[in-house]
N, C-alpha and C positions, 0 to 999 in steps of 0.2 A: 504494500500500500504506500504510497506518493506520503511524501513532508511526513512522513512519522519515526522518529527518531529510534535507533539502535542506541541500547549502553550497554556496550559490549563489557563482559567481564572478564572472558580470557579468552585467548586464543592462542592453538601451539605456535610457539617461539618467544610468548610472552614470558616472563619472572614464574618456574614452578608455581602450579596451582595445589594449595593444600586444600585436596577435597572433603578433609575436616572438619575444618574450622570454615570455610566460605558459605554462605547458606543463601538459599531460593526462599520466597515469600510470593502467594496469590491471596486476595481475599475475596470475600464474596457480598460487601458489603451489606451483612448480616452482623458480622461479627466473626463469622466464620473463615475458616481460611484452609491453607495447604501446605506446606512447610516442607524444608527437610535440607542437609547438605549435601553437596554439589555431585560427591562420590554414591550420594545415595545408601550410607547409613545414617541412621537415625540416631543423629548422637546430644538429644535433646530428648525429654518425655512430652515434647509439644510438637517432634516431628511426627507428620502425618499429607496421606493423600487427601485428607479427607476431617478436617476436625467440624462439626456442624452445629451450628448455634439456633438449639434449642430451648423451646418454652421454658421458664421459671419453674418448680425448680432445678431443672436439668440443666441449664445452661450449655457452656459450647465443650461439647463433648468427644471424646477421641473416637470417630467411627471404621477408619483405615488407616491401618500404622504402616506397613510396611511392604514394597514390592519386589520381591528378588527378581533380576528382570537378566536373561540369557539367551544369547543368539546361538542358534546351533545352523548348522549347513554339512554340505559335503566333504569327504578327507577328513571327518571327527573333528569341524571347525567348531568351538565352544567359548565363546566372549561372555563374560561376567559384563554386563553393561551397569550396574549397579553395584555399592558396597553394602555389607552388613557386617554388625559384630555379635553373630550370634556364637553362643555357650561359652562366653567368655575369654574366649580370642581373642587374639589383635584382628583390626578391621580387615574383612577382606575389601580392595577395593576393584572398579571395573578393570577391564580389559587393557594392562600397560600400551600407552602409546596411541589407541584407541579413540582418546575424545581428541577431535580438533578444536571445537571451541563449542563456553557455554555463552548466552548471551541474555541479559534481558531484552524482549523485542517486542516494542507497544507495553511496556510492564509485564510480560507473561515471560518466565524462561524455555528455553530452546537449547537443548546438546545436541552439540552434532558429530557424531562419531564419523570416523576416516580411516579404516587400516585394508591393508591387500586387495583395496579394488573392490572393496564395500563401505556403503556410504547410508549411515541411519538417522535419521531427524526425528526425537522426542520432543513433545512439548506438554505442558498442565497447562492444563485452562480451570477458572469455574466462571458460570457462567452470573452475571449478574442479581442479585437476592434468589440465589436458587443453594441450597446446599447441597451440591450437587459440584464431581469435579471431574473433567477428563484426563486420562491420559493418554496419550496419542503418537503412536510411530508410523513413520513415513521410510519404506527404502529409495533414497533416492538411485542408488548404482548396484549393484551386485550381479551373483549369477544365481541360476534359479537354483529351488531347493533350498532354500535359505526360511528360515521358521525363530522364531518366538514361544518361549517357554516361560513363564511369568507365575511364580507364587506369592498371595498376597496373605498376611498375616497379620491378626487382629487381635486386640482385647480393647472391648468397649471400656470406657471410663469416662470419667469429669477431664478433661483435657490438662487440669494440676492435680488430677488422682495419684493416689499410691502405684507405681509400678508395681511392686510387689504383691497385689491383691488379687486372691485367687484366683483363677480363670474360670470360666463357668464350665459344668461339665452338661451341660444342656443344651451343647449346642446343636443348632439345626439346622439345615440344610435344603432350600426348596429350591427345583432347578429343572425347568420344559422341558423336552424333550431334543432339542437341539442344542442341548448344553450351556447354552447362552443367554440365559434369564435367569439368574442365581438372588435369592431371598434367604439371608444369613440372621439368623437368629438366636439368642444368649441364654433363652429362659428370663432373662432379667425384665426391667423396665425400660432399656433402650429399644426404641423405635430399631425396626429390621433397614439391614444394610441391602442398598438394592444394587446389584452389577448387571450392567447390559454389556455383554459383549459383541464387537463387531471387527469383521474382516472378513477374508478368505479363511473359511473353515476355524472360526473362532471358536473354541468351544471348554468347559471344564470337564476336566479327570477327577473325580474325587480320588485325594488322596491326603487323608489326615495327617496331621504331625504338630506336635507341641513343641517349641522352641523354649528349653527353661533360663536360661539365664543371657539374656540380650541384655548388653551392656549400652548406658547408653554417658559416653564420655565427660560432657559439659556438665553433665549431673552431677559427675564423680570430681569435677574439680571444683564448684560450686559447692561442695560438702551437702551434698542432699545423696537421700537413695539412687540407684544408678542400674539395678539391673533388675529386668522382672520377666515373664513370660508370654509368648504370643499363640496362637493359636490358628493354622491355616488347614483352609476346606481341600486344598487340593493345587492343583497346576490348569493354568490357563495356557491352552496351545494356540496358535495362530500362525498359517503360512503367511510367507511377505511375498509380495510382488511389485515391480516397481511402480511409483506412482501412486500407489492407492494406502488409504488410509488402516490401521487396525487399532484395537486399542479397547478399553474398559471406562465404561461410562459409572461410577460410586455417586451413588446418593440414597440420601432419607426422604427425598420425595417420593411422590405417586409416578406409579412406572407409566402414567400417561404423559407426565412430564417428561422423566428420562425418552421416552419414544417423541415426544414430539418437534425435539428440536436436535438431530442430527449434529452430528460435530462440525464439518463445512459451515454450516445455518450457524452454529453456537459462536465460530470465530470469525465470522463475517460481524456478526453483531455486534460482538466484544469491541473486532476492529476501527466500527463504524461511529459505536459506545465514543472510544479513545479521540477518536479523531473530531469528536464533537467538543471531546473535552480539553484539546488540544485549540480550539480557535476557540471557543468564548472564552478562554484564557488569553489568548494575545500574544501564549508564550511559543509558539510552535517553531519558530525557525530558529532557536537559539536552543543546542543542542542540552546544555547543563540546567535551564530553565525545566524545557518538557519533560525532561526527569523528573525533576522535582516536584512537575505538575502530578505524572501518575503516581511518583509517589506519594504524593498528598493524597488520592482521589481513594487509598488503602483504608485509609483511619473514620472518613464520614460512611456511618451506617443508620441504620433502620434498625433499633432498636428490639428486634424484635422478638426477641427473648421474654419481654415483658409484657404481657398480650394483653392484661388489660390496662395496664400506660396506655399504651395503642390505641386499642378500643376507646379509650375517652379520646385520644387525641384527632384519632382519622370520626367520630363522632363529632366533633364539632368544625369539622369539613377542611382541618390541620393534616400534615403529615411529619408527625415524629422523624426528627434527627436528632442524632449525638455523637460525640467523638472517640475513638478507642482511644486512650491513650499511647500504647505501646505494644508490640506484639514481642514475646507469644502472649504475655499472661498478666496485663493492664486490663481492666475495665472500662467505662467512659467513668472519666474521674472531672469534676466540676471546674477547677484550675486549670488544669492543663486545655480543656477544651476552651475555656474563654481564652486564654493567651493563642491557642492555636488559631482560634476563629478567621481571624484575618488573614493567615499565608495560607490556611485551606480552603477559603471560601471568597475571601472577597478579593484577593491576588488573584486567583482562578478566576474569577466572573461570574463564581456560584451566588449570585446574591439571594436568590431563591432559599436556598439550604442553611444559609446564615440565618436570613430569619426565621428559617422554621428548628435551628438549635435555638435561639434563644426565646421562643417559644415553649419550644418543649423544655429546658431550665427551669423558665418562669414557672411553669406550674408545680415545682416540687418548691418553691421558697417557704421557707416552714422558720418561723421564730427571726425573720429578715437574715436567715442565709441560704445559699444554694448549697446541693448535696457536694460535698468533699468528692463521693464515689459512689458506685453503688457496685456491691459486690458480686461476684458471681454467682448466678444463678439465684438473683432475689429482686423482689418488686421494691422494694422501699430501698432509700438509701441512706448515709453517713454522714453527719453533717460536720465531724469535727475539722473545722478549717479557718482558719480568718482571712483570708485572703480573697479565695475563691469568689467570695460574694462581691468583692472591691473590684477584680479581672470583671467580675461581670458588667460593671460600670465600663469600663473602658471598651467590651468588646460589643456594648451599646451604643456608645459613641463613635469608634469607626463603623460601625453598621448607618445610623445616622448620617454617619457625613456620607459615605459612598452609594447610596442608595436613596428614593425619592419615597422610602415606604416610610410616611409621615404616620399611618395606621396604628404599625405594630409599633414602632416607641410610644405615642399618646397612649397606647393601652398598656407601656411598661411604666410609664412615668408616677403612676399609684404606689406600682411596687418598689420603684427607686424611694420612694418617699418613705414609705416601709421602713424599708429594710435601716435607711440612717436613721430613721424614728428608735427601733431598737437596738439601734448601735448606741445614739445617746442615751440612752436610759438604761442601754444594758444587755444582752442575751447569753444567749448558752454559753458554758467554756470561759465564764468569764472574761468576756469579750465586751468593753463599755468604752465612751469616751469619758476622760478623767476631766473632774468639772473645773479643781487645778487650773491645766494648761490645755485643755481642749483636745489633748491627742489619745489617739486609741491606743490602748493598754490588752493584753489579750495573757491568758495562759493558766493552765491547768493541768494539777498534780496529774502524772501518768501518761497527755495525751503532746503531740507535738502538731501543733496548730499553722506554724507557717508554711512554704516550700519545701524549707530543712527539714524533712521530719522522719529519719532516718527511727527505728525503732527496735531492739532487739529484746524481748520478753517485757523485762518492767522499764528494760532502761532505755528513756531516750536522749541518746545522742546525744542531738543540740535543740536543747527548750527553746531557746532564746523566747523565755517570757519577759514580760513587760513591754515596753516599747518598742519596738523593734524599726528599723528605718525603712525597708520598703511598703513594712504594712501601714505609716504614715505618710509616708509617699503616694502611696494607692490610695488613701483615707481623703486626704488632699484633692488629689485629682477627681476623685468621686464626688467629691462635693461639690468642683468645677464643674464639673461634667452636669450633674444634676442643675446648676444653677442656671445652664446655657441652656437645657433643655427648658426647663421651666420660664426663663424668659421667651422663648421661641414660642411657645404658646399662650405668653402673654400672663402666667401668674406671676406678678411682680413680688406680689407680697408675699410666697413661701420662696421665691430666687432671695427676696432678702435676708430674710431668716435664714438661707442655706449660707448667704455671701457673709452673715457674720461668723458662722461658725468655721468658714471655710479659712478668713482673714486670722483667726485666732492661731488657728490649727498650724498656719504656716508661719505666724512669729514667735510661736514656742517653738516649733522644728528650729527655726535657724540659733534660737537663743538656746538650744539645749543639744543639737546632737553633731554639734561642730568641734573637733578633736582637734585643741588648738599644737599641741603637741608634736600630733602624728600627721599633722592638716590634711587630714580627710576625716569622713563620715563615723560617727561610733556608730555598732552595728546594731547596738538595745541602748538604751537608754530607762532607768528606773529596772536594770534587770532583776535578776533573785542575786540577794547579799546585800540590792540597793544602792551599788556600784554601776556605773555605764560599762558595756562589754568594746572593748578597743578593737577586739580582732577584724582584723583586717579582710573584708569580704565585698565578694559582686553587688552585692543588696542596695548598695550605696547607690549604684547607675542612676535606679529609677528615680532618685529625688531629683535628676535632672532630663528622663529618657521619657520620660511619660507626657501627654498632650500639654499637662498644665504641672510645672515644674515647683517643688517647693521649694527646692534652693535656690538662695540669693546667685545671682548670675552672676557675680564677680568670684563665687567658688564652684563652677562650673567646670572651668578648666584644668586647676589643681586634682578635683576629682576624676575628671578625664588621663589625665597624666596618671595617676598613682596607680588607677586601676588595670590603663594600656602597660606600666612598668610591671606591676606586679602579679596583675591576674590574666594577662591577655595569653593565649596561644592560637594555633594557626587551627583549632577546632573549637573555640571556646573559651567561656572564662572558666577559671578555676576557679572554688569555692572557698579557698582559703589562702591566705600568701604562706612565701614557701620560709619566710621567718618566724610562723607560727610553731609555738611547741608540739601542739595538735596534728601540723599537717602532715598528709599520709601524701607517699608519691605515685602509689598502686592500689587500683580497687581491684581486689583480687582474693581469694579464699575463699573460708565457706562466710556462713551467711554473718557471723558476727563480725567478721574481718573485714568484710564488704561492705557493712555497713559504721562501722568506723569510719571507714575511710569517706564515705556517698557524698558527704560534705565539709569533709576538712582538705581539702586539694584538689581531690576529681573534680573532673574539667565537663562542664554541661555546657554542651552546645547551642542550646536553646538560648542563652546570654548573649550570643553576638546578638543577636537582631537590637537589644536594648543598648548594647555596647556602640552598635552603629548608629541607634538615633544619637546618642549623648555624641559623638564625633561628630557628627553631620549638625550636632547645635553650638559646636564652638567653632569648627571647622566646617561650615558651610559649604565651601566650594571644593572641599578635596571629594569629589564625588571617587575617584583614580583614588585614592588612599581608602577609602571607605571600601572600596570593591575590592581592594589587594585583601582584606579581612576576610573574602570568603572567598578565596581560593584551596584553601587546607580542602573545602569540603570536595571539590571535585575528585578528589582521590577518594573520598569517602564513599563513593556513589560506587565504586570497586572496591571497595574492602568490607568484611563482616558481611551482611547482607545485602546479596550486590542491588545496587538501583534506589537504594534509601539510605538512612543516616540514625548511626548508631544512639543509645540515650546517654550516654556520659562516655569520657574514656582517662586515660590513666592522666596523671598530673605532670608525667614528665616524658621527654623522647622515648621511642617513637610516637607517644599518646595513643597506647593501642584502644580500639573498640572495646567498651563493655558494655554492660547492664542489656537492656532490650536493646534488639539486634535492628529493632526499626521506632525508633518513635515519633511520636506527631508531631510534639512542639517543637524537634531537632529541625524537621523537614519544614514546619511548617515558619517558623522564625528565618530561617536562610532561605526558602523564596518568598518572605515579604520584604527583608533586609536588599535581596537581588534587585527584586523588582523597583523600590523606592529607591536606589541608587542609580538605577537606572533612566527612570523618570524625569 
């Protein structure tokens, strides 16, 4: 297809590909998705052909884990096209020499194998709000006699399930008479796996076998459980011939779906899908741009796991959206989707889907906040957050400005009134504005309310209760925000009442969290001990990165300086500077070592976008120095999960990938940063 960008990930002659560690990502804008590394073992409990996001309580669920996939032909030709690490082995991986290259292509991956004068093209697809995934080989050269030998291998689960959890011994088997309509069943509660197969003589052999100890590596260095057991119906055979398609169609739909839309039909669509999404973005002919486009288009879903959310929402003639945060194993979390808002949606041209997230937000505001999260596989959500409700301010106001839907803000304008109504007076979590100095004050035994909210059993991390500097930064701006609104419709007399508390709020900021010492920003102010916290952190940006700035502008610059000195890298700011006793230079270990570290160094990528307003408001015209900040990421768009942008990575060279192998606000801050630099 014309003007639709290749990101290619490797190809032979490139720098060794570790088929390990590099990982494929499809989603289904459900929530659902497809996963797995590049070698094709599964060396994650969230790889799968197939995870499918179902109703409450089941949420998105592991339905096809794994495909042992083997060309056989003439002269005893026998290619492993696929790795696995079953019984505890080291990985086997494909066919040495075999793959010529993987590619993302339109956001879907494509291997394409090359050895002796045989030439094979796999690709995943799922098709759009369908759970439902293909997978599809193409011979493009060979000689005939050339076949397809594929076992696929299962244990249903919650998609962050126990590996270790028994397998059922129930399982069962329904399958037409042409072999090729297979209905896999657990005895359990999970809805039946449906495989349509299709080619030249596609068909299943039953042939049982338990796999007990698949190791699954990331796990194992993660310090989580790491190995459990799968369970397959048999072998899928299929002859190849050139030019024609074969392949296995997985889903938990109705097999009238599966039949009704053919694989040709399904990526025609897909393709057609991409290329709509590629021009009402604007971003199409600049290659690092339209990456970042599909990759954004991963994270906005249909929530539809939660079916009577839904049902109220598609009832009052609305369509539910929300954001994943992160894949494999984010939720839609309330913060991350308001910051994302803008580089997913209104960078893209989605203005449509913006409002229909902060729509769908609006209606869970409970006690004047939005939910923090909402956890897997549940209707209700989490509200301990202070922030998130403050993002929601801001990602109401770029929706306002770029958009003429006067509508849906008039109808948010009540709940903005809200929600500061019980911020001065007070709400959950101990979250109030101090009648003192007018700044909001947040924090409670056990819970960690800001960004930083790293948690390992009782202990968290970084409280930083009390005052905190971005949370009055965003306190600030919300009040702006709110006061410009309410003038535009002409209430003058609550814009006043908004513009004195707003006035207040920003001449205690400057009179209280100005580190005359360290000259920059203290990070708490009024913390626990009663002390201001010195440490040196990103948080600071937004007293000057946000639409309506609380710092005095003659410490605009020093700010900018200290944080480009000390926190800047070529993927991010760090979370800590590296003269901190605190700071860690690796997020790396199991899970309390990892979380040590989440915000004392590790470097979150999602801060350039705030990092380049604050330049672009002292530095106006270095548009060229502003754009040299997000070059690190193009390398990024190949590394870890190729065609997207990891969620944090280490604090020092090489600053490798960690955390979630794709998240939104990474993608979604570096092309609205792209595109605004651009402009």
């Amino acid at each position: 297809m014309e003007n639709i960008p290749i990101q290619l990930g490797w190809k032979r002659g490139d720098p060794v590909l570790d088929m390990l560690s590099h990982e494929w990502l499809v989603t289904n804008a459900l929530g659902g998705y497809a996963s797995g590394s590049i070698g094709g073992a599964n060396t994650r409990r969230f790889h799968g052909f197939l995870i499918a996001a179902l109703p409450a309580p089941a949420g998105r669920t592991m339905m096809f884990n794994h495909l042992e996939e083997i060309l056989e032909g003439p002269d005893d030709l026998c290619w492993k096209l696929s790795g696995d690490e079953y019984g505890g082995r080291d990985a086997a991986l494909p066919e040495e020499g075999a793959l010529e290259e993987f590619a993302i292509e339109n956001g879907k991956p494509v291997w394409r194998f090359e050895k002796d004068g045989i030439r094979i093209e796999k690709r995943v697809l799922m098709p759009h709000l369908q759970n439902t995934s293909y997978i599809v080989y193409r011979l493009i050269e060979g000689p005939p006699g050339l076949r397809l030998r594929l076992r696929p291998s299962l244990h249903f689960r919650p998609h962050e399930g126990l590996l270790t959890a028994q397998l059922s011994d129930k399982w069962n088997v329904a399958i037409n008479e042409k072999g090729c309509e297979i209905e896999l069943t657990d005895g359990n509660s999970y809805p039946p796996l449906r495989l349509l197969l299709f080619g030249t003589k596609a068909h299943l052999e039953q042939n049982v076998r338990t796999f007990e100890h698949v190791l699954y590596r990331i796990e194992k260095s993660r310090g989580y459980e790491h190995e459990g057991p799968l369970w397959s119906p048999g072998v899928i055979h299929a002859d190849l011939t050139v030019g024609t398609d074969c392949g296995i169609v997985a889903s938990t739909d109705d097999w009238r779906v599966l039949k009704a839309l053919p694989y040709a039909e399904a990526l025609a669509a897909e393709n057609q899908r991409v290329a709509r999404l590629l021009t009402i973005s604007g971003q199409g002919a600049d290659h690092f741009a339209a990456s970042l486009v599909l990759a954004a288009d991963q994270f906005i879903i249909n929530p539809a796991t939660r079916v009577a959310d839904e049902a109220r929402v598609h009832a009052s003639g609305d369509e539910p959206r929300t954001v994943i945060a992160g894949y494999h194993w984010f939720t839609d979390w309330g913060r991350d989707t308001m910051i994302s808002l803008e580089g997913l949606t209104l960078s893209t041209g989605r203005n449509r889907e913006a409002g229909n997230i902060l729509r769908t937000f609006a209606a869970y505001i409970r006690d004047g906040l939005i939910p923090n999260l909402f956890p897997e596989g549940a209707h209700a959500g989490l509200y301990h957050t202070a922030d998130a409700t403050l993002w929601f301010f801001h990602a109401v106001w770029r929706y306002a400005v770029a958009t003429s839907d006067r509508e849906t803000v008039r109808m948010l304008i009540p709940k903005l009134l809200d929600i500061v109504d019980h911020h001065l007076r007070g709400t959950l979590f101990n979250i109030h504005v101090d009648p003192a100095d007018g700044l909001l004050a947040q924090g409670q035994e056990g819970y960690q309310l800001t960004w930083m909210d790293a948690k390992v059993g009782d202990w968290v991390v970084t409280p930083r209760r009390g005052k905190a500097v971005e949370i009055n930064a965003l306190w600030y701006n919300a009040l702006r925000i709110l006061e410009a609104l309410l003038q535009r419709e002409g209430d003058n007399a609550n814009a006043g009442m908004i513009d004195e508390h707003a006035n207040r709020a920003r001449m205690s900021f400057n009179a209280r969290f100005w580190y005359e010492e360290g000259q920059y920003l203290y990070d708490v102010v009024d913390a626990e001990g009663g002390g201001p916290d010195t440490s040196l952190r990103p948080n600071q940006i937004f007293a000057l990165s946000l639409d309506y700035p609380v710092l005095d502008e003659s410490r605009w610059r020093r700010v900018v300086d200290v944080v480009k000195d000390e926190l800047l890298t070529p993927v991010g700011l760090r979370s800590l500077s590296r003269g901190n006793p605190d700071y860690k230079k690796t997020y790396d270990g199991d899970l309390r070592a990892r979380d040590a570290a989440y915000h004392q160094g590790t470097v979150w990528a999602w801060l350039i976008g705030p990092f380049i307003d604050a330049w672009l408001r002292v530095h106006p015209r270095d548009t060229a120095g502003a754009l040299a900040f997000l070059d690190g990421f193009r390398a990024e768009l190949r590394a870890a999960c190729i065609g997207t942008i990891s969620e944090v990575f280490d604090a020092e060279e090489p600053f490798n990938p960690r955390g979630c192998v794709a998240q939104a606000w990474s993608v979604a801050e570096v092309l609205r940063a792209l595109r605004k630099v651009r402009e």
